[in-house]
C-alpha positions in Angstrom: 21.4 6.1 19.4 21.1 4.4 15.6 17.8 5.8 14.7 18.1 4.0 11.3 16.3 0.3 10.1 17.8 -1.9 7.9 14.3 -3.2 5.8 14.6 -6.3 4.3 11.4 -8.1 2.5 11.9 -11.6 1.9 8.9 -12.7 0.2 7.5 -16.2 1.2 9.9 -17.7 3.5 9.8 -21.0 5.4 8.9 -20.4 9.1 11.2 -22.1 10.9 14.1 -20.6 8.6 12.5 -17.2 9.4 13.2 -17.7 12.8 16.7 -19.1 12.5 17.8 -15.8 10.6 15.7 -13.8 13.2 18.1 -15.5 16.0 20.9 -14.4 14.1 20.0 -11.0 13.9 19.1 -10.7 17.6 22.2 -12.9 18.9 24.2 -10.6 16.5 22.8 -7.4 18.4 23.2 -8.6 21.7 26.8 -9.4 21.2 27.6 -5.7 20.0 25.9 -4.9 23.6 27.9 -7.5 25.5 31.0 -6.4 24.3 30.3 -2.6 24.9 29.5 -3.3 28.0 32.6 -5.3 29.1 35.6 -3.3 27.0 33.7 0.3 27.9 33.2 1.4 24.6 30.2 2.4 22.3 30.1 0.2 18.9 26.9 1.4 17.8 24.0 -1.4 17.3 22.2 -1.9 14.0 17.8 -2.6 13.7 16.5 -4.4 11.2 12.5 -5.0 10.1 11.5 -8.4 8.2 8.4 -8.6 5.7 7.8 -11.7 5.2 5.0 -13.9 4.0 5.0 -17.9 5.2 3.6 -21.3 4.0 1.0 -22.5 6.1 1.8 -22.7 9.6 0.8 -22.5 13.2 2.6 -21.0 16.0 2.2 -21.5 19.7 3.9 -19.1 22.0 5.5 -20.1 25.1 2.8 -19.6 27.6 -0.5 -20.7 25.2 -2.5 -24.1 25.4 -1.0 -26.5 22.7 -5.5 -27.9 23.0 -6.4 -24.6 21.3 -4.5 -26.1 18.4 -7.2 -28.5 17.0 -6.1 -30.3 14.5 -3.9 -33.8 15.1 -0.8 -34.2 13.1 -2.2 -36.2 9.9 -4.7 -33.1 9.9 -1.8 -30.8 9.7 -0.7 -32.8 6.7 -3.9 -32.6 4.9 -4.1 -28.8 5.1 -0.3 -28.7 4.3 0.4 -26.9 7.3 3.5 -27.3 10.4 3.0 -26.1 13.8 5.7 -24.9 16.0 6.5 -24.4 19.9 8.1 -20.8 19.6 9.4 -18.4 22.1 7.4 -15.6 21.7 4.7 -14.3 23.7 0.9 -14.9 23.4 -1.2 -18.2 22.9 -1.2 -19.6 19.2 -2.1 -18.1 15.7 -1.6 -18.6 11.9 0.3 -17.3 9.6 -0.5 -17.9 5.7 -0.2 -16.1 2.3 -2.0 -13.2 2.0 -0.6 -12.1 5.3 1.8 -9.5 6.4 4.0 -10.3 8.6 6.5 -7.8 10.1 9.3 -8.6 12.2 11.3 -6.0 13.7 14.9 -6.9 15.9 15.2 -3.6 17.0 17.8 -2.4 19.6 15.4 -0.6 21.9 18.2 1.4 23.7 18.5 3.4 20.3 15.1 4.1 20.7 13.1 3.6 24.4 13.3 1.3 26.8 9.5 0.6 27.7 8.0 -2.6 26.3 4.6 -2.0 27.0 5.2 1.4 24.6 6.7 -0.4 21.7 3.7 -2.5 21.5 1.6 0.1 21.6 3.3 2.1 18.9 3.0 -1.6 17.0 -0.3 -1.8 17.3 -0.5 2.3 16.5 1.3 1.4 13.1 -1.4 -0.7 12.2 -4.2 1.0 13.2 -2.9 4.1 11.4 -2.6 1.3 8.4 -5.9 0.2 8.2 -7.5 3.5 8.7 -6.1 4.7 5.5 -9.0 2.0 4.1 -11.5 4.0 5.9 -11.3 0.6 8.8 -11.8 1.8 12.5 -8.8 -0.8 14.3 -9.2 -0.8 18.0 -7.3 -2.0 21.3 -9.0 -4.6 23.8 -8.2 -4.7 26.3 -5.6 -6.9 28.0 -5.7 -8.5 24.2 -2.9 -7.7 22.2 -3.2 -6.7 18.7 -5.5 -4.7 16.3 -9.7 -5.4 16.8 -12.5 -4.2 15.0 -15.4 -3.4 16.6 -14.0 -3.8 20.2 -17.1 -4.0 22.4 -19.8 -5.2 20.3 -21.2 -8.5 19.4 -19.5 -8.7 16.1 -15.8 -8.2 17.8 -13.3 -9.5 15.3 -9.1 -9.2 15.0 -7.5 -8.3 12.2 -3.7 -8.3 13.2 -1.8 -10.4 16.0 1.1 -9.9 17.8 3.6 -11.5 20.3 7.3 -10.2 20.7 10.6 -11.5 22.7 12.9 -9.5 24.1 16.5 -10.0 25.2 18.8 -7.2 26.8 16.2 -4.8 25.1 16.5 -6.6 21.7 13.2 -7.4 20.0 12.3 -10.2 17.8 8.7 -11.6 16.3 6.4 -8.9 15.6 2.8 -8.5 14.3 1.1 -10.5 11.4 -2.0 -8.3 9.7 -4.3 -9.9 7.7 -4.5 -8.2 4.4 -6.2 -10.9 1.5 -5.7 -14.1 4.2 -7.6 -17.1 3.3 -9.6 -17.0 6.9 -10.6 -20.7 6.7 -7.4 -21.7 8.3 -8.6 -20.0 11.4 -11.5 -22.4 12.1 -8.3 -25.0 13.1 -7.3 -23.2 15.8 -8.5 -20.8 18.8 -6.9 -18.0 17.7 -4.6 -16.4 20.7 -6.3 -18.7 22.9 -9.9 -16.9 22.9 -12.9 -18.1 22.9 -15.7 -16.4 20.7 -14.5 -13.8 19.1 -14.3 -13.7 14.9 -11.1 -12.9 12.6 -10.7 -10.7 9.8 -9.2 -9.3 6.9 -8.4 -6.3 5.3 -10.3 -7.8 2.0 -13.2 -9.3 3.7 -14.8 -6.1 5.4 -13.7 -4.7 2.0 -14.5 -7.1 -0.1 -11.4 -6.8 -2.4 -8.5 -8.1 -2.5 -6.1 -4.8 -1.6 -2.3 -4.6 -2.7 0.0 -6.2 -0.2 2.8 -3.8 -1.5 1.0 -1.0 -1.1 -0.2 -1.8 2.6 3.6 -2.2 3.2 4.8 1.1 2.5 2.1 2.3 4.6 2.8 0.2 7.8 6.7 1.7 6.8 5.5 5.3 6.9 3.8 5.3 10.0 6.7 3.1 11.8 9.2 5.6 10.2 6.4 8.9 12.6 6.0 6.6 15.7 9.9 5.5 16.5 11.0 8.8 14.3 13.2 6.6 12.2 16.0 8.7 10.8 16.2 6.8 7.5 15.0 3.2 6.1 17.6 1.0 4.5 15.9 -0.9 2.5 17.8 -4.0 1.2 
């Protein structure tokens, strides 16, 4: 088991290109696991973690409502947006600058193989995050992600998430909102529900808080929760 991450932040990338090289990584793993399996032998698989901050852009996963999108194409234009069909889980969301966007292709055989605990300890990572701003992040339930005040009137998500998985091989991740211009939410219904507010790390602070610094924190408390032997950070 490869209890190490290869960490690679690649500043404000393209979305689509983002998802190429995420492809590559997880085809790349998978064919390690293919060939173990058929020659009998134990080539050991590499993980990686993405930061990455993107342009503009809405994703829809491959079981959401393309009508929860609600802006038509030459709208997209005009707020210098794309939208994609992607082939992760979940309904659709944004993802902008001022937003942290992790990506982890991790083998989970070099760690556990239990989906529904790996998106827990996701979500765990940025909960521990957000606390260390004196913020209270919550589960809902059967809602994925990170909530703030989770059974009140003012229920708002901060951070969104929808994975893949092949042969135990993870790609997409979480997206937090850290100093995220919020307006681009009011195009969309974000994850597909109805009523319930966004957030940001800066506007229940109200500052803007170093997107560096909340890095290395979402790091650290990854590095507890998997018990990450070492972070290669390229």
């Amino acid at each position: 088991m490869n209890k190490k991450i290869i960490v690679s932040d690649l500043g404000q990338k393209d979305y689509k290109e983002t998802w190429n090289y995420q492809t590559e990584l997880l085809d790349k793993i998978v064919s390690i696991k293919k060939e173990n399996r058929k020659n009998e032998v134990k080539i050991i698989t590499p993980n990686y973690f993405l930061f990455v901050e993107h342009s503009h852009v809405y994703t829809l996963g491959k079981s959401g409502d393309a009508s929860n999108l609600l802006l038509n194409e030459q709208r997209l234009k005009e707020k210098k947006a794309t939208f994609y069909k992607i082939n992760r889980g979940g309904d659709i969301t944004y993802h902008g600058p001022g937003q942290i966007v992790g990506y982890p292709i991790f083998d989970l055989e070099n760690f556990f193989t239990d989906i529904h605990k790996y998106l827990r300890f996701l979500e765990e990572a940025i909960i521990l995050t957000i606390a260390e701003y004196g913020l209270k992040g919550e589960r809902s339930d059967g809602e994925t992600g990170v909530w703030l005040g989770v059974g009140t009137p003012f229920a708002r998500k901060i951070c969104a998430m929808g994975i893949r998985a092949s042969r135990w091989v993870t790609m997409h991740g979480f997206a937090l909102n850290v100093n995220t211009n919020l307006g681009y939410f009011d195009n969309i219904i974000p994850c597909g529900i109805r009523g319930k507010a966004v957030t940001s790390i800066k506007s229940e602070l109200e500052y803007e808080v170093s997107e560096a610094e909340v890095k290395q924190k979402i790091l650290k408390h990854l590095k507890h929760l998997f018990e990450v032997e070492e972070f290669v950070i390229e």
